[in-house]
VMD Tcl script that draws the C-alpha trace (Angstrom):
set ca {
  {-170.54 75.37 -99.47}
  {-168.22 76.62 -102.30}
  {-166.53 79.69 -101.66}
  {-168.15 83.32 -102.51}
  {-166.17 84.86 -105.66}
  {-166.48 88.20 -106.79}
  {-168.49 88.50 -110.45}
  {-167.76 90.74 -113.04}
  {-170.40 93.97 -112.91}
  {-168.73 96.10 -115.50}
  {-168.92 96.02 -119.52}
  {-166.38 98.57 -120.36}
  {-162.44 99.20 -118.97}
  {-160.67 102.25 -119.45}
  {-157.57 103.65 -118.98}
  {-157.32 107.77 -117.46}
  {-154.81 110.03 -116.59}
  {-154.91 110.42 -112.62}
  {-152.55 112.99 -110.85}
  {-149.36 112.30 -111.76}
  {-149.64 108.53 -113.21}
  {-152.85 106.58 -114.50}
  {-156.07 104.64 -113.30}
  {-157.69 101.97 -114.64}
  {-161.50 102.48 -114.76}
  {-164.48 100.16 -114.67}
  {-167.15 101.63 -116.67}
  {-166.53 104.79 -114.49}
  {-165.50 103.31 -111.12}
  {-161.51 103.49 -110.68}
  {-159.85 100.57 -109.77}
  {-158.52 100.53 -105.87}
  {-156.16 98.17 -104.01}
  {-157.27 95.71 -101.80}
  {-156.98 97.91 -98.97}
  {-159.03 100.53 -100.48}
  {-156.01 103.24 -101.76}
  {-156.49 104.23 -105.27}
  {-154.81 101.70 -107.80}
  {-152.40 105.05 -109.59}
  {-150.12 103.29 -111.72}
  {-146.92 105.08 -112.84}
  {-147.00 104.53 -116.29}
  {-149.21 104.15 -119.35}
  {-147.76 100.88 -120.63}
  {-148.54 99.57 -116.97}
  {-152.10 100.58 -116.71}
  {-152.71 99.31 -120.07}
  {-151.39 95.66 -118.92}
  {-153.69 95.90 -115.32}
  {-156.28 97.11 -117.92}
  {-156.24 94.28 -119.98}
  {-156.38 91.93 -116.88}
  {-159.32 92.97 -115.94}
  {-161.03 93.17 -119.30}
  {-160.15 89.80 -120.00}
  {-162.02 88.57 -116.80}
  {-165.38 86.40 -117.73}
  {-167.87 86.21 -115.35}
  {-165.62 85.55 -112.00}
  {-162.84 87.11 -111.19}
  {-159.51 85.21 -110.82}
  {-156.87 86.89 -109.24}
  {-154.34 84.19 -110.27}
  {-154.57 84.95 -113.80}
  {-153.86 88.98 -113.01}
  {-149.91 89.71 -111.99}
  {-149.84 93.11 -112.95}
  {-152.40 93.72 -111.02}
  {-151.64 91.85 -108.14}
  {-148.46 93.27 -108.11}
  {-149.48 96.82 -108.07}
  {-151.91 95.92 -105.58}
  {-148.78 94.79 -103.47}
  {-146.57 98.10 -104.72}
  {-149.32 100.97 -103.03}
  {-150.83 98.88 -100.07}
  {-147.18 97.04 -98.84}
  {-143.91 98.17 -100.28}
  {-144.65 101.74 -100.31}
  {-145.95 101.84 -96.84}
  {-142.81 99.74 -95.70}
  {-140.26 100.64 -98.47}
  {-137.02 100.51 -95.62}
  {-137.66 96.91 -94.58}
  {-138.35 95.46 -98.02}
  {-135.05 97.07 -98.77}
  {-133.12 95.61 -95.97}
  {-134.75 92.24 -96.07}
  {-133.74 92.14 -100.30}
  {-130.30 94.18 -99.54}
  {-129.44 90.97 -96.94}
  {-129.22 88.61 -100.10}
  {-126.12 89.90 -101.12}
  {-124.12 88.72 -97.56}
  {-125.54 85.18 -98.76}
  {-126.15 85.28 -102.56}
  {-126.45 82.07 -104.54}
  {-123.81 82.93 -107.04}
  {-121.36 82.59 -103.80}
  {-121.67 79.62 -102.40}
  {-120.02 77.05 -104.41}
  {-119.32 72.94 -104.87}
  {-116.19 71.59 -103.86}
  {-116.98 68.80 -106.24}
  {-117.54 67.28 -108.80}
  {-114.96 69.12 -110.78}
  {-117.76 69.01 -113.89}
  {-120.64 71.18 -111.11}
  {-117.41 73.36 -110.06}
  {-117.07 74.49 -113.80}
  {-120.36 75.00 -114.65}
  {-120.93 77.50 -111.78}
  {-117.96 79.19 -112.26}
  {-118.37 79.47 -115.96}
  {-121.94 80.69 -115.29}
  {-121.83 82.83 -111.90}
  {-118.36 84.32 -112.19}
  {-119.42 86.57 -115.14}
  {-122.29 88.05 -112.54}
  {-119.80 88.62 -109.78}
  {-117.53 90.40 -112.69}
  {-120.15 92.80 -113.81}
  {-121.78 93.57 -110.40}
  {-117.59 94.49 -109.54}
  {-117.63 96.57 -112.34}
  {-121.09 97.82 -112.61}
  {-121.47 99.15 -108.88}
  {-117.94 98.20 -107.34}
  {-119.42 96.29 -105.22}
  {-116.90 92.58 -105.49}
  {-118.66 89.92 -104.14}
  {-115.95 87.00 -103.39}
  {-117.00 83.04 -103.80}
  {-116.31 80.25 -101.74}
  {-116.69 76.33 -101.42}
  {-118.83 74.42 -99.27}
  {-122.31 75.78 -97.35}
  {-120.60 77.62 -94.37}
  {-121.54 81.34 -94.22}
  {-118.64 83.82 -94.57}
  {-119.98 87.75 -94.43}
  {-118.65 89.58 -97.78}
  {-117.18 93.23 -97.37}
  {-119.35 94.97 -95.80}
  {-118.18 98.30 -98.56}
  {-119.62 96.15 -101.32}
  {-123.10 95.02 -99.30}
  {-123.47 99.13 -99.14}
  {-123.09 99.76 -102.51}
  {-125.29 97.01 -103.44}
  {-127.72 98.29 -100.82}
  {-127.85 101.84 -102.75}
  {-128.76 100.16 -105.60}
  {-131.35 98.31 -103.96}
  {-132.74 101.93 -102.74}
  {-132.67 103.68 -106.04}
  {-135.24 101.65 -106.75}
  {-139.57 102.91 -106.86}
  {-141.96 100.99 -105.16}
  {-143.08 100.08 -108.02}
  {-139.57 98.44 -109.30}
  {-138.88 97.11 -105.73}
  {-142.32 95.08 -105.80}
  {-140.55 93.36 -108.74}
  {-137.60 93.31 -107.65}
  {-138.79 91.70 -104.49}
  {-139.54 88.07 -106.53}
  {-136.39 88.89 -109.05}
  {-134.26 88.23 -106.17}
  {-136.47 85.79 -103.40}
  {-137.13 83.35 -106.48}
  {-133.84 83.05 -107.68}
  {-132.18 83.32 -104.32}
  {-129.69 86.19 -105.08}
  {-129.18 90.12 -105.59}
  {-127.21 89.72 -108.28}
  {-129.07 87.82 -110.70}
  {-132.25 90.42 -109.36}
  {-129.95 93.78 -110.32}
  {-128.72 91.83 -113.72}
  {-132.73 91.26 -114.47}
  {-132.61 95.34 -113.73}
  {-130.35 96.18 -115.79}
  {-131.15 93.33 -118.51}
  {-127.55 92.09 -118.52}
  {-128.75 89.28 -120.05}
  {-132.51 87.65 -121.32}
  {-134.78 86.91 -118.10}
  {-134.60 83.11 -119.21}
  {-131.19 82.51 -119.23}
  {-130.90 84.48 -115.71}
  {-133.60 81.73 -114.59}
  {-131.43 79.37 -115.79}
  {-128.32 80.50 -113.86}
  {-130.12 80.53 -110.86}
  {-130.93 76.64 -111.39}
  {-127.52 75.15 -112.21}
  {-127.35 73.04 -108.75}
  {-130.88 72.25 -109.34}
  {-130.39 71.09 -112.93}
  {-126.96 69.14 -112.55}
  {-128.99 67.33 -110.08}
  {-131.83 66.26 -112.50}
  {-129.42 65.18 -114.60}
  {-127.19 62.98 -112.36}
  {-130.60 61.80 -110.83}
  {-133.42 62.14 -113.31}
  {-136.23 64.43 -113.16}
  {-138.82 64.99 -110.02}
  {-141.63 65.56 -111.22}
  {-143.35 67.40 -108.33}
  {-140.26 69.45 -107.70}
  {-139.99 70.29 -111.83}
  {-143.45 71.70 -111.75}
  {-142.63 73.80 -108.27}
  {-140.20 75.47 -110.40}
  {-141.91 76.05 -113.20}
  {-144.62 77.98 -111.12}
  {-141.44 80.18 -110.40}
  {-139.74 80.55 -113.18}
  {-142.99 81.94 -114.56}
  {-143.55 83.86 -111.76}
  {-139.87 85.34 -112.07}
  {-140.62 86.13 -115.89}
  {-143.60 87.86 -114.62}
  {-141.85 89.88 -112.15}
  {-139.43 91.64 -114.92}
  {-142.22 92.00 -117.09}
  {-143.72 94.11 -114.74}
  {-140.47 96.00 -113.82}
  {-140.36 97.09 -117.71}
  {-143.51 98.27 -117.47}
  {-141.96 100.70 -115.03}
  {-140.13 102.41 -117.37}
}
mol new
graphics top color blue
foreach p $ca { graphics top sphere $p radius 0.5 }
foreach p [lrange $ca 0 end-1] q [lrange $ca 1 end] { graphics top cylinder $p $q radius 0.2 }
display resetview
């Protein structure tokens, strides 16, 4: 038996001013989250995007092909409701952050991270004095735990809205740095992605390509693209 999918019932979406934000509105019923709170986005730009989602929906609906949705589905019904643990669980990259943790060789992979990552460690210093120090090999060694608070503030300035996104910014590419610099737009979203792959990339080209594991992270490099997408649409 194939599996029930909801079908399209409406011929008309809008977009309405709702309290303090917007709602998205299907022919006149409002758009709600999946547990049933009412889908109030924060800004126009961002109900106009969850708008156009659902408008472009044929006669199933496929929540695959509807991030903004799905991730202010997950804004209202689980960060907001849990705000202080997605904050500590996204805070406790920085102790372990990718930009960190370096080769001891080949001297060629040694350069390339430190020509890529050390910049990132730089402006985080500078932006937020918060001086995150590298080191070789895989062995964990805490950072100072002065620059894990201020990074932590950061991480807390943040709306539900902008820690939804900033939730994948920083789980995909495995460090708070690269998520704040996405923030911040220190640099393009691609070339962050692209930062965050240098071990994985030096690899293909020692080795050749993987096929399977290429297309794994292509799913989240699009996914990560998505995620500061949606964070503009925050602002």
């Amino acid at each position: 038996m194939s599996e029930w999918k909801a079908k399209r019932f409406w011929k008309v979406v809008a977009v309405t001013e709702a309290g303090a934000g917007y709602a998205v509105l299907l022919d006149t019923r409002p758009v709600r989250t999946p547990a049933k709170a009412p889908l109030h986005l924060p800004t126009r730009a961002m109900a106009e995007a969850v708008a156009a989602e659902w408008d472009a929906q044929e006669k199933e609906i496929d929540p695959l092909s509807m991030p903004a949705t799905r991730a202010a589905n997950a804004a209202i019904d689980k960060v907001a409701v849990q705000f202080d643990e997605v904050a500590d669980m996204l805070s406790a990259y920085g102790d372990s952050d990718l930009l960190c943790y370096r080769a001891e060789a080949p001297e060629e992979l040694v350069d390339r991270q430190a020509a890529g990552w050390d910049p990132l460690l730089d402006w985080a210093a500078d932006a937020f004095g918060a001086r995150l120090e590298p080191r070789s090999g895989i062995m964990h060694a805490p950072q100072s735990p002065q620059a894990l608070a201020r990074l932590d503030a950061e991480v807390r300035r943040q709306t539900p809205f902008q820690l939804a996104a900033f939730h994948d910014l920083v789980s995909l590419s495995g460090s708070l740095v690269i998520g704040l610099a996405a923030l911040h737009d220190r640099m393009p979203a691609e070339d962050l992605w692209a930062l965050s792959r240098i071990d994985e990339l030096w690899q293909e080209e020692q080795w050749g390509r993987d096929e399977e594991a290429h297309a794994a992270a292509e799913i989240k490099r699009e996914a990560f693209l998505k995620a500061k997408q949606f964070f503009d649409l925050t602002r």
